[in-house]
mmCIF entry with sequence, helices, sheets and N, C-alpha, C, O atoms, coordinates in Angstrom:
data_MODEL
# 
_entry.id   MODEL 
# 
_entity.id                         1 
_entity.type                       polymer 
_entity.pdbx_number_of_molecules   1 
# 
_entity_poly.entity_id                      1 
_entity_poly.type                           'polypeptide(L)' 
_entity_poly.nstd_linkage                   no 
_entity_poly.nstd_monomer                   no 
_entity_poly.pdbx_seq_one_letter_code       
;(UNK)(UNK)(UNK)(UNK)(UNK)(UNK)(UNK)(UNK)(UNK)(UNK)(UNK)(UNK)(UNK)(UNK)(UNK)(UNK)
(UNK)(UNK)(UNK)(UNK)(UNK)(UNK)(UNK)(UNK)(UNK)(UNK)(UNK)(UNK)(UNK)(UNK)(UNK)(UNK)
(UNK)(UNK)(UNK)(UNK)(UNK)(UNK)(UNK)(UNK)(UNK)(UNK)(UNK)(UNK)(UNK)(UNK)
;
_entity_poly.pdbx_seq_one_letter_code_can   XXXXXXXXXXXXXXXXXXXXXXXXXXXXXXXXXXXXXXXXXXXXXX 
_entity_poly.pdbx_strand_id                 A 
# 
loop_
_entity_poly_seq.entity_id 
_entity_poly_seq.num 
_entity_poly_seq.mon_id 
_entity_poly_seq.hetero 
1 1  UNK n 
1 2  UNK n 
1 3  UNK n 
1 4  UNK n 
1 5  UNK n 
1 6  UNK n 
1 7  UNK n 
1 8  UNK n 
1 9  UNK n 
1 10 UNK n 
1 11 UNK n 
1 12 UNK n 
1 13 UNK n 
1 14 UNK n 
1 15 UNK n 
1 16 UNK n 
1 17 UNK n 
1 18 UNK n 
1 19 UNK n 
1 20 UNK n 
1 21 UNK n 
1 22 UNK n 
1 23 UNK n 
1 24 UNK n 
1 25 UNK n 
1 26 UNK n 
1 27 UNK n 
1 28 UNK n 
1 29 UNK n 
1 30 UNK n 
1 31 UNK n 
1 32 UNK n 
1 33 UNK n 
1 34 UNK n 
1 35 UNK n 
1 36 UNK n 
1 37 UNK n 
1 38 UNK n 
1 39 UNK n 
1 40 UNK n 
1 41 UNK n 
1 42 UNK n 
1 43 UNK n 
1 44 UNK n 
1 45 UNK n 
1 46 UNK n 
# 
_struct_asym.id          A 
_struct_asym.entity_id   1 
# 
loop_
_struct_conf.conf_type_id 
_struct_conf.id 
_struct_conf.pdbx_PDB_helix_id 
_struct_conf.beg_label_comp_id 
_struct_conf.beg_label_asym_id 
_struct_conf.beg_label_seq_id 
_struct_conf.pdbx_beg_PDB_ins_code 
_struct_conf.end_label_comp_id 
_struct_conf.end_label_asym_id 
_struct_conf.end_label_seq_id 
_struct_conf.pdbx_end_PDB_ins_code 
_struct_conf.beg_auth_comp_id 
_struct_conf.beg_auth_asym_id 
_struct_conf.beg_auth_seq_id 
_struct_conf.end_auth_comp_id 
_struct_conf.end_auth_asym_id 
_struct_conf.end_auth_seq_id 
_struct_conf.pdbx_PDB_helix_class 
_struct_conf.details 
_struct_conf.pdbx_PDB_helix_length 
HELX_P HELX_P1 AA1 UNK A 16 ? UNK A 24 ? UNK A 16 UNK A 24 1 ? 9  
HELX_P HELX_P2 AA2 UNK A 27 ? UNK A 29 ? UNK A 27 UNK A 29 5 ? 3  
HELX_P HELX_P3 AA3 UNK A 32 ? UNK A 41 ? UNK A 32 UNK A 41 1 ? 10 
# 
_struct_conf_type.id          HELX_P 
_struct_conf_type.criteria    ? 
_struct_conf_type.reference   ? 
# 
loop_
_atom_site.group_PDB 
_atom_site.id 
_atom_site.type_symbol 
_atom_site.label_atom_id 
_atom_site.label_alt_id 
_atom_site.label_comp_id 
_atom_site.label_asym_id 
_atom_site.label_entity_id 
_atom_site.label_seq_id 
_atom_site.pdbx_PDB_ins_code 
_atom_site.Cartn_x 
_atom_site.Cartn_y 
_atom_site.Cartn_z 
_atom_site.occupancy 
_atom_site.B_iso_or_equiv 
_atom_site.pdbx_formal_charge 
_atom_site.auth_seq_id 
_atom_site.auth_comp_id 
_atom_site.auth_asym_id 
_atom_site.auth_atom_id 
_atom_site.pdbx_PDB_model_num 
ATOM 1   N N  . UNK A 1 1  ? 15.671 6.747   29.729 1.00 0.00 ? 1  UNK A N  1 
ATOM 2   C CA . UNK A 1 1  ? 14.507 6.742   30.587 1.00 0.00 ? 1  UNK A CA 1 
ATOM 3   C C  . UNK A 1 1  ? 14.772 5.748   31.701 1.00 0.00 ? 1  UNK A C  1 
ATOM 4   O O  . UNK A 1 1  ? 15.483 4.793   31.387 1.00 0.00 ? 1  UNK A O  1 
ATOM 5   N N  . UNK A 1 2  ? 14.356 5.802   32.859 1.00 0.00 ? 2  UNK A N  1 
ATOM 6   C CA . UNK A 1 2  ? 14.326 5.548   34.097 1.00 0.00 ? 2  UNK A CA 1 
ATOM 7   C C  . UNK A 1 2  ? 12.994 4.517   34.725 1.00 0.00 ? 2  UNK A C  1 
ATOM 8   O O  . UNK A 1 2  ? 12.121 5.207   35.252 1.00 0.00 ? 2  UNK A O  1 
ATOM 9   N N  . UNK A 1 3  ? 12.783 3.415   34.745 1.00 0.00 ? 3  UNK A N  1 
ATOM 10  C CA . UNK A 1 3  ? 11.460 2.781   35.499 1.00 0.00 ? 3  UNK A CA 1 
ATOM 11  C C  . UNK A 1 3  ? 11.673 2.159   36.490 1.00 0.00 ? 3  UNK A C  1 
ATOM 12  O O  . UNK A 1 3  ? 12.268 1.082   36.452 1.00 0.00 ? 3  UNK A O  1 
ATOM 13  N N  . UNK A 1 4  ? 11.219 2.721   37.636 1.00 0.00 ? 4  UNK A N  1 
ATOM 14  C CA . UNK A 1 4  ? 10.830 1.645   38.883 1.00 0.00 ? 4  UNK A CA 1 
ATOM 15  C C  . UNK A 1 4  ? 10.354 -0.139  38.745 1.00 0.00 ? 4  UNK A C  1 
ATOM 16  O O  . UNK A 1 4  ? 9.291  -0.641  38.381 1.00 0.00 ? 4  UNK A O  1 
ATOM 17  N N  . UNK A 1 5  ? 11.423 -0.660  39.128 1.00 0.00 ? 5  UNK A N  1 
ATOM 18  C CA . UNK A 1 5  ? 11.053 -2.301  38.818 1.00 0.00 ? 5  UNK A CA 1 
ATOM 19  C C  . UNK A 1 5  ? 10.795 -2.782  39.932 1.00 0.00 ? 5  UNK A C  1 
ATOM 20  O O  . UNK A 1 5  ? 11.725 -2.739  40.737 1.00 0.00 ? 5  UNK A O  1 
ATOM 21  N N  . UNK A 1 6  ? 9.799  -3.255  40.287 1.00 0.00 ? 6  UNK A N  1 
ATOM 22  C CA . UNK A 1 6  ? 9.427  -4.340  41.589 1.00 0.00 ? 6  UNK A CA 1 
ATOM 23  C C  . UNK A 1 6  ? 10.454 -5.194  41.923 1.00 0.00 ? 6  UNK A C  1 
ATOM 24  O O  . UNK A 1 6  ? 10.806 -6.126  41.199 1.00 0.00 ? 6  UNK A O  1 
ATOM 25  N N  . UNK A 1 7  ? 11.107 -4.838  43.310 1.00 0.00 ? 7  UNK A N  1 
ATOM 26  C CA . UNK A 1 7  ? 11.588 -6.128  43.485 1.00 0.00 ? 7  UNK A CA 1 
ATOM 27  C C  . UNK A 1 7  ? 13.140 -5.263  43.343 1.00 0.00 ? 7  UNK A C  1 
ATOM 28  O O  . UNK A 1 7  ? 13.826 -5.531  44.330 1.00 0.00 ? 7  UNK A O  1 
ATOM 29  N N  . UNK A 1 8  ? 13.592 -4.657  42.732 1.00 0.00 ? 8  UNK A N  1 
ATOM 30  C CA . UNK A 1 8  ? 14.767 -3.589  42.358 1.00 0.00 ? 8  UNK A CA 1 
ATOM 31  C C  . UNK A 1 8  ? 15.149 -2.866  43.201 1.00 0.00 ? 8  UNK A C  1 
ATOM 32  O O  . UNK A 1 8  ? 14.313 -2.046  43.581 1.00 0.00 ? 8  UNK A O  1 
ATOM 33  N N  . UNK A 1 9  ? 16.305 -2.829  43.760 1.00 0.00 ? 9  UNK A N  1 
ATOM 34  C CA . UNK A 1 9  ? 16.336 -1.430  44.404 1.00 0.00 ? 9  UNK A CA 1 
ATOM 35  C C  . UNK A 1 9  ? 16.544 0.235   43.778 1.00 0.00 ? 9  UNK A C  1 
ATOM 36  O O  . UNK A 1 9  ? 16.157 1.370   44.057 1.00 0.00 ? 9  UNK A O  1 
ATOM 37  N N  . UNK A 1 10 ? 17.082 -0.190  43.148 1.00 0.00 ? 10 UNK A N  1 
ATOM 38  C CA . UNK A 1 10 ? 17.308 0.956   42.254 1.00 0.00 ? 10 UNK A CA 1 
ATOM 39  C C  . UNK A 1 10 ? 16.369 1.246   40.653 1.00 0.00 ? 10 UNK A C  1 
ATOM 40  O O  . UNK A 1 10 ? 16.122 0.246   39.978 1.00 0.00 ? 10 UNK A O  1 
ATOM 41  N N  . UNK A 1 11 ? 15.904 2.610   40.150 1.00 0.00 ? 11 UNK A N  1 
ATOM 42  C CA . UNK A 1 11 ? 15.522 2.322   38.952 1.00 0.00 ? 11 UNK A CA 1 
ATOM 43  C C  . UNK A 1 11 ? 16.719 2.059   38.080 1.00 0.00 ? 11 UNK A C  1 
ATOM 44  O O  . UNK A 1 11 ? 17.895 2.242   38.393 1.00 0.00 ? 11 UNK A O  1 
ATOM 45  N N  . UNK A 1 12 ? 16.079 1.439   36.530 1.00 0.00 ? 12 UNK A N  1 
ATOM 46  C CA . UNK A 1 12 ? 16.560 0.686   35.686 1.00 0.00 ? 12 UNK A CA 1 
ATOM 47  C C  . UNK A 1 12 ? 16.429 1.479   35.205 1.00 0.00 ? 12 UNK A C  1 
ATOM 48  O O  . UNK A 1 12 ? 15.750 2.399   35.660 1.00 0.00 ? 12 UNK A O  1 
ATOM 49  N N  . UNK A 1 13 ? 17.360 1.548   33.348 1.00 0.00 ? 13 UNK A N  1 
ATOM 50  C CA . UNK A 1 13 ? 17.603 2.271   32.768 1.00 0.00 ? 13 UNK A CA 1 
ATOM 51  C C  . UNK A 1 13 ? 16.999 1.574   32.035 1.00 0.00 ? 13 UNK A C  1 
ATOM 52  O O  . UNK A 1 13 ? 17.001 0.357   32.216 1.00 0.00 ? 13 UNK A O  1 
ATOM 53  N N  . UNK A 1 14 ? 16.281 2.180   30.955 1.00 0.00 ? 14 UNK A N  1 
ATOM 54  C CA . UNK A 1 14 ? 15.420 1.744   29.351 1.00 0.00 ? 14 UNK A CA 1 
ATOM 55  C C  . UNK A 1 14 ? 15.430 2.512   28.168 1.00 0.00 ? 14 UNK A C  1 
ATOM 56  O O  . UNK A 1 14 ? 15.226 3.718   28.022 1.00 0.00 ? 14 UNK A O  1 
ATOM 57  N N  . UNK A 1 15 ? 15.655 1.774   27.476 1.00 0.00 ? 15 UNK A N  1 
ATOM 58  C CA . UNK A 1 15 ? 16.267 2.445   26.490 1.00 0.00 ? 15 UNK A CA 1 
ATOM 59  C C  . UNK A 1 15 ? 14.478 2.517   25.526 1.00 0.00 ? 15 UNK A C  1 
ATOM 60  O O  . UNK A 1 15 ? 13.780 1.518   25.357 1.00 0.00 ? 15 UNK A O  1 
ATOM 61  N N  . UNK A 1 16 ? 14.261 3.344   25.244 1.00 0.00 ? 16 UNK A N  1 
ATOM 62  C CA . UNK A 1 16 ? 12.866 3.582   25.017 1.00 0.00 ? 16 UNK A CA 1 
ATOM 63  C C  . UNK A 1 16 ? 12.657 2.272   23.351 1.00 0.00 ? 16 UNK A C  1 
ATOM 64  O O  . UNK A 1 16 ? 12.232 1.127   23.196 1.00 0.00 ? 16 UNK A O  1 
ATOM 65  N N  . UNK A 1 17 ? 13.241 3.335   22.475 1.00 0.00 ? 17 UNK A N  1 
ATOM 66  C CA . UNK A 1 17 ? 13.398 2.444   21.120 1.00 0.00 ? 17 UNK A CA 1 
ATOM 67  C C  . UNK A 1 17 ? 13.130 0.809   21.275 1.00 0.00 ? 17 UNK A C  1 
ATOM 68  O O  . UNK A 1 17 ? 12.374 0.144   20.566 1.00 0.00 ? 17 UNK A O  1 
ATOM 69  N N  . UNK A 1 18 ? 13.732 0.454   22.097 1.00 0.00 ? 18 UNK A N  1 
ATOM 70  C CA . UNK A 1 18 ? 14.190 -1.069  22.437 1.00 0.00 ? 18 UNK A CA 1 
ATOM 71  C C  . UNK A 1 18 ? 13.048 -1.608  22.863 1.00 0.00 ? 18 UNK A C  1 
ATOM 72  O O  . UNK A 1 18 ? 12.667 -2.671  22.372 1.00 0.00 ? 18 UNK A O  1 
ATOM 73  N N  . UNK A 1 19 ? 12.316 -0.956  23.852 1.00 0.00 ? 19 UNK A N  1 
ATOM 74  C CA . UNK A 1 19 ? 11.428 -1.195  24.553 1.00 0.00 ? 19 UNK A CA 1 
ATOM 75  C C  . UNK A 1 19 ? 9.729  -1.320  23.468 1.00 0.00 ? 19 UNK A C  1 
ATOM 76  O O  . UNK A 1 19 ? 8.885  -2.182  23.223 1.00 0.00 ? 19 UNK A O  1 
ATOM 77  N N  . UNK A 1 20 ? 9.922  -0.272  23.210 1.00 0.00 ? 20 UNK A N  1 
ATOM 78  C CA . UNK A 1 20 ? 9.225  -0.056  21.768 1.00 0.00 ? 20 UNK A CA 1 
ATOM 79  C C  . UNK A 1 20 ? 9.484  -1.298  21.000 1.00 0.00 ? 20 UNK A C  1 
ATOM 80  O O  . UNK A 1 20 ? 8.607  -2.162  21.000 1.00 0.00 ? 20 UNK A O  1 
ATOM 81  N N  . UNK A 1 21 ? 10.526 -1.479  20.381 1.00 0.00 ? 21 UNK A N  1 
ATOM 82  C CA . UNK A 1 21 ? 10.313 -2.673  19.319 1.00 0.00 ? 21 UNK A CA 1 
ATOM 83  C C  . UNK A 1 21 ? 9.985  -4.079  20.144 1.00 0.00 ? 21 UNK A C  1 
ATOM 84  O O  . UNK A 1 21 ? 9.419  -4.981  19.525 1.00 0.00 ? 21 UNK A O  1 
ATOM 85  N N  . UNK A 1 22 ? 10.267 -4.227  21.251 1.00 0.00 ? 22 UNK A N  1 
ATOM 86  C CA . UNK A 1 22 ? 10.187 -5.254  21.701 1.00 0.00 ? 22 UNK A CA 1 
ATOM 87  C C  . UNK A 1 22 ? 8.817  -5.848  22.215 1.00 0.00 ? 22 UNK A C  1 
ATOM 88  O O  . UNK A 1 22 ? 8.535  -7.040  22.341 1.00 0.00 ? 22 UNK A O  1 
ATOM 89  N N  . UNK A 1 23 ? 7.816  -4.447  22.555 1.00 0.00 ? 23 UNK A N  1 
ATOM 90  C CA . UNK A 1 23 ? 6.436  -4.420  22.794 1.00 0.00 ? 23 UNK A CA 1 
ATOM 91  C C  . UNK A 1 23 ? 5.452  -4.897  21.713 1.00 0.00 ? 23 UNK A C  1 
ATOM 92  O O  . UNK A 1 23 ? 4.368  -5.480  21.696 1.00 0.00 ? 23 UNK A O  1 
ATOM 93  N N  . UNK A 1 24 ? 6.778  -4.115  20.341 1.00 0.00 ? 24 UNK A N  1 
ATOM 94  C CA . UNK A 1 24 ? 5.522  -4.298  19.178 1.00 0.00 ? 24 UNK A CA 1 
ATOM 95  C C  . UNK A 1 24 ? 5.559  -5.937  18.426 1.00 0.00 ? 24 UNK A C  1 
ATOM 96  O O  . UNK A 1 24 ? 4.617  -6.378  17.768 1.00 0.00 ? 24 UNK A O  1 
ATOM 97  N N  . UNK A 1 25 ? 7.023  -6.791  18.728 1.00 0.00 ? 25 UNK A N  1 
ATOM 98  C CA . UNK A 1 25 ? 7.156  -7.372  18.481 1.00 0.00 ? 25 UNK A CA 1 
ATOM 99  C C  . UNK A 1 25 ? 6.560  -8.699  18.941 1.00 0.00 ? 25 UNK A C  1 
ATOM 100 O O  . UNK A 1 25 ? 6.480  -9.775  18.349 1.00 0.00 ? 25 UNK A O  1 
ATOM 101 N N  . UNK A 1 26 ? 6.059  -8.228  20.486 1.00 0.00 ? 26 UNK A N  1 
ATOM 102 C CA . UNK A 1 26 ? 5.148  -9.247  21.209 1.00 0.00 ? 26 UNK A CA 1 
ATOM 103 C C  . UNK A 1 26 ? 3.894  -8.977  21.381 1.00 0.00 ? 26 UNK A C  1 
ATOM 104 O O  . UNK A 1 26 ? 3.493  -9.380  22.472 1.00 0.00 ? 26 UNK A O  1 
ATOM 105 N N  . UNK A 1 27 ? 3.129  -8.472  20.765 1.00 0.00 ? 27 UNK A N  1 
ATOM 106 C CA . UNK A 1 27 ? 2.094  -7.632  20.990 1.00 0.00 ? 27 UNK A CA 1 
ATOM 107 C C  . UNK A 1 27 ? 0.888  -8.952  21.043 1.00 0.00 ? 27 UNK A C  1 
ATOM 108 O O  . UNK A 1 27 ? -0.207 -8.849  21.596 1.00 0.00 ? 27 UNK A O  1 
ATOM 109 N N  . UNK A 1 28 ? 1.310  -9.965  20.452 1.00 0.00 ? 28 UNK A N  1 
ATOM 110 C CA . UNK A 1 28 ? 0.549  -11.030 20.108 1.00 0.00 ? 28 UNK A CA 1 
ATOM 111 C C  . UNK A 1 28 ? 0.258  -11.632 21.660 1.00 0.00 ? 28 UNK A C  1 
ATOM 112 O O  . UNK A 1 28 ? -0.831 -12.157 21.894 1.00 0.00 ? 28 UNK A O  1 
ATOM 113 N N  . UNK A 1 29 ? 1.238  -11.532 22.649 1.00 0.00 ? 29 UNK A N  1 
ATOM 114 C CA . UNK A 1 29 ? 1.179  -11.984 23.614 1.00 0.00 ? 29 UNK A CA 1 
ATOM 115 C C  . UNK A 1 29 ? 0.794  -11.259 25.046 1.00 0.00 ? 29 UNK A C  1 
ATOM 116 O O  . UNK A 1 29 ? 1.126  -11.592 26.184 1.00 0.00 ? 29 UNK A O  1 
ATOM 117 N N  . UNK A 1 30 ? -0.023 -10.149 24.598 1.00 0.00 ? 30 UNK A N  1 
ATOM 118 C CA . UNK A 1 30 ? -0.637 -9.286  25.354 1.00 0.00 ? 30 UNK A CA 1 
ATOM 119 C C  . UNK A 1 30 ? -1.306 -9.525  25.745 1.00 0.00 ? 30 UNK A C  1 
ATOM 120 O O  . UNK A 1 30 ? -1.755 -10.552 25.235 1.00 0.00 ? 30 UNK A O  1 
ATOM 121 N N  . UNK A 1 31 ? -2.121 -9.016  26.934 1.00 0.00 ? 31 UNK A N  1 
ATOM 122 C CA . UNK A 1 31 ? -3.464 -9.108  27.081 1.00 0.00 ? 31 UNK A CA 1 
ATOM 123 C C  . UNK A 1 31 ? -4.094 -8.256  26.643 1.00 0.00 ? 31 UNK A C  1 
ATOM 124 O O  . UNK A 1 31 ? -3.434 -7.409  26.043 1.00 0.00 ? 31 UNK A O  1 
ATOM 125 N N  . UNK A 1 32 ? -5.825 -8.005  26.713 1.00 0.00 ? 32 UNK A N  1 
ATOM 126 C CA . UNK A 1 32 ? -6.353 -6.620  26.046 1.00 0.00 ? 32 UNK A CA 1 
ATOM 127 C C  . UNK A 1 32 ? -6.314 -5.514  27.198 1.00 0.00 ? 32 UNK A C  1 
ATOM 128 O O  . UNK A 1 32 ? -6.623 -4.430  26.704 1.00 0.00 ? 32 UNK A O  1 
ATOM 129 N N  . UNK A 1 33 ? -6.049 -5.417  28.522 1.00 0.00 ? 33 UNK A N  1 
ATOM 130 C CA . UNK A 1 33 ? -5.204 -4.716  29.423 1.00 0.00 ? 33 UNK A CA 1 
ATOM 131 C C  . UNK A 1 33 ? -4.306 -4.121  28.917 1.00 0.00 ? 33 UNK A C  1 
ATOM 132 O O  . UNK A 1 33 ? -4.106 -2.963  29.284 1.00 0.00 ? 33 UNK A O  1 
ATOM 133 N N  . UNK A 1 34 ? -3.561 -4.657  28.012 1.00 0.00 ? 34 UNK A N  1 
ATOM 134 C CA . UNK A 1 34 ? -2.288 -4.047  28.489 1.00 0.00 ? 34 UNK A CA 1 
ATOM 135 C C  . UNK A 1 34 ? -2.165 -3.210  26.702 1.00 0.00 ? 34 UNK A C  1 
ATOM 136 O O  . UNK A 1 34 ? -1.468 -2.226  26.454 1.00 0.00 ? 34 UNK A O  1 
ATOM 137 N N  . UNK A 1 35 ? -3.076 -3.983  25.670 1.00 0.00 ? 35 UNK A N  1 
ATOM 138 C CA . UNK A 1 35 ? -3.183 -3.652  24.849 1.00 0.00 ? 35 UNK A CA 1 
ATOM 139 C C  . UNK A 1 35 ? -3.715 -1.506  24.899 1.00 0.00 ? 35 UNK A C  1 
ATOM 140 O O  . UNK A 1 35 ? -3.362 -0.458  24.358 1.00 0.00 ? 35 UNK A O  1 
ATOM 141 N N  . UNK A 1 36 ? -4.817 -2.042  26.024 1.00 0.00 ? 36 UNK A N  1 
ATOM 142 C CA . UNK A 1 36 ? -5.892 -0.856  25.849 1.00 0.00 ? 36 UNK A CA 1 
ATOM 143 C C  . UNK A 1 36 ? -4.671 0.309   26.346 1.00 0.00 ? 36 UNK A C  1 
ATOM 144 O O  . UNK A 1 36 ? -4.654 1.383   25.744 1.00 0.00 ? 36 UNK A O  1 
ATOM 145 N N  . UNK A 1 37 ? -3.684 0.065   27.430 1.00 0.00 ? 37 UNK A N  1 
ATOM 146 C CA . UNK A 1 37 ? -2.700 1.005   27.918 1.00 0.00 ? 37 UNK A CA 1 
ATOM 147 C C  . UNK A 1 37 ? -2.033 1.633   27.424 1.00 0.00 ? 37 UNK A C  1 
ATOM 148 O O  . UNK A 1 37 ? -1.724 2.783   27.737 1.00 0.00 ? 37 UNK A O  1 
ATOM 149 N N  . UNK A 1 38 ? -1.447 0.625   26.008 1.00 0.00 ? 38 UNK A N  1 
ATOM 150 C CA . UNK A 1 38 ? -0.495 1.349   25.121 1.00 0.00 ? 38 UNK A CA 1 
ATOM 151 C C  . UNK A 1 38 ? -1.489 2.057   23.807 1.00 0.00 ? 38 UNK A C  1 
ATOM 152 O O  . UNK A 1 38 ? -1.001 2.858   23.010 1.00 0.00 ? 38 UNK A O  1 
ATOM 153 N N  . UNK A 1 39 ? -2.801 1.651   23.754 1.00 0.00 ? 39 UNK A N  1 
ATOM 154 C CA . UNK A 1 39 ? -3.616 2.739   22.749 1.00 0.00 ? 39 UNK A CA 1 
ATOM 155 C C  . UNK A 1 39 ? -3.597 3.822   23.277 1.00 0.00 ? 39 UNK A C  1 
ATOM 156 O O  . UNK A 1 39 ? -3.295 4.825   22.630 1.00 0.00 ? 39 UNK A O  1 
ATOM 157 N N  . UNK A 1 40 ? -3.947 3.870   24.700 1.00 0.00 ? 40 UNK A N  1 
ATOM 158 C CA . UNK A 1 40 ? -3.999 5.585   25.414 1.00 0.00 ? 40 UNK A CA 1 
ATOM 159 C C  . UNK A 1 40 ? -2.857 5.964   25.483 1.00 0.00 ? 40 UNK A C  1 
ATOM 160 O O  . UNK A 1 40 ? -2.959 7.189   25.414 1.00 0.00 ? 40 UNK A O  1 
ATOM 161 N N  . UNK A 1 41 ? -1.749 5.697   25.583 1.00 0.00 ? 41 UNK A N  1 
ATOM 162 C CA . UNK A 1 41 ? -0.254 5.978   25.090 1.00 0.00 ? 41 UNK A CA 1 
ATOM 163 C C  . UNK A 1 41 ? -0.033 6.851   23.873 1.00 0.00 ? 41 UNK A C  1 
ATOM 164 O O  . UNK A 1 41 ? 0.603  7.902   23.791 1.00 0.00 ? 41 UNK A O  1 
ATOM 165 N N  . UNK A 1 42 ? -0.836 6.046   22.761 1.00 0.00 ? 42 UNK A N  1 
ATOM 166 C CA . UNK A 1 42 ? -0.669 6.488   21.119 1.00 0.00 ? 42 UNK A CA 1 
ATOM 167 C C  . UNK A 1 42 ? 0.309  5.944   20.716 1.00 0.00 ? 42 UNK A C  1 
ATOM 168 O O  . UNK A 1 42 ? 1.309  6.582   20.390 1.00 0.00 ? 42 UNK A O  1 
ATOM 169 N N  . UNK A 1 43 ? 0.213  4.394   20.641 1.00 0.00 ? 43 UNK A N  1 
ATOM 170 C CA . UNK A 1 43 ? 1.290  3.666   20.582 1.00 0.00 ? 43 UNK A CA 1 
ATOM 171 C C  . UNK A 1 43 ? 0.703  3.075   18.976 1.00 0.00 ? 43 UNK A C  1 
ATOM 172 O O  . UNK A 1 43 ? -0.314 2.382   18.942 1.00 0.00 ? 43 UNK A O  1 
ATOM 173 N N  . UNK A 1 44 ? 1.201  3.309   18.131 1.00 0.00 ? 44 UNK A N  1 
ATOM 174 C CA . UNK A 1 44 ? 0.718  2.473   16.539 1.00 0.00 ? 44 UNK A CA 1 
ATOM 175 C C  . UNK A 1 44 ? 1.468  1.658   16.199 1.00 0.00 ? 44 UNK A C  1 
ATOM 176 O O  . UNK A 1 44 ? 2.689  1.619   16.356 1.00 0.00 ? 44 UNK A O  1 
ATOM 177 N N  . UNK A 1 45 ? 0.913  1.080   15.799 1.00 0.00 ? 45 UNK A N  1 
ATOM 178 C CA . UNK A 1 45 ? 1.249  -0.780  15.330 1.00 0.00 ? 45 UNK A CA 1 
ATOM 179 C C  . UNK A 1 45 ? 1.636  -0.745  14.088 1.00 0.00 ? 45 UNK A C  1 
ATOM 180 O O  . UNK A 1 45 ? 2.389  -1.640  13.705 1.00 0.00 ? 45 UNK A O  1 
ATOM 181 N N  . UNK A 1 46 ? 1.289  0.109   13.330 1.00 0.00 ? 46 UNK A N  1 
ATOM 182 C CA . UNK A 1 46 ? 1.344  -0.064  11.546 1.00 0.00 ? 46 UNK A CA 1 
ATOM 183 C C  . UNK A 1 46 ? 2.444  0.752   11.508 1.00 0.00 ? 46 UNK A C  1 
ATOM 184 O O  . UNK A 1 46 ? 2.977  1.020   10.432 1.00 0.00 ? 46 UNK A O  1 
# 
């Protein structure tokens, strides 16, 4: 997968999985913004 990064000229490559564990692993350090984004996603925690 492919995301536009601010500031980048080019998109970045992401490796989804990675991205995934790394979201769920910080999740503590979210805001409820960003929380509410990845519920409409269907992103599960458990």
């Amino acid at each position: 997968m492919e995301i536009t990064v601010d500031g980048e000229a080019e998109p970045v490559t992401v490796k989804l999985g990675v991205w995934l564990s790394n979201t769920k692993s910080r999740r503590d350090k979210l805001i409820a913004e960003q929380l509410a984004a990845l519920a409409a996603l269907g992103v599960q925690w458990a």
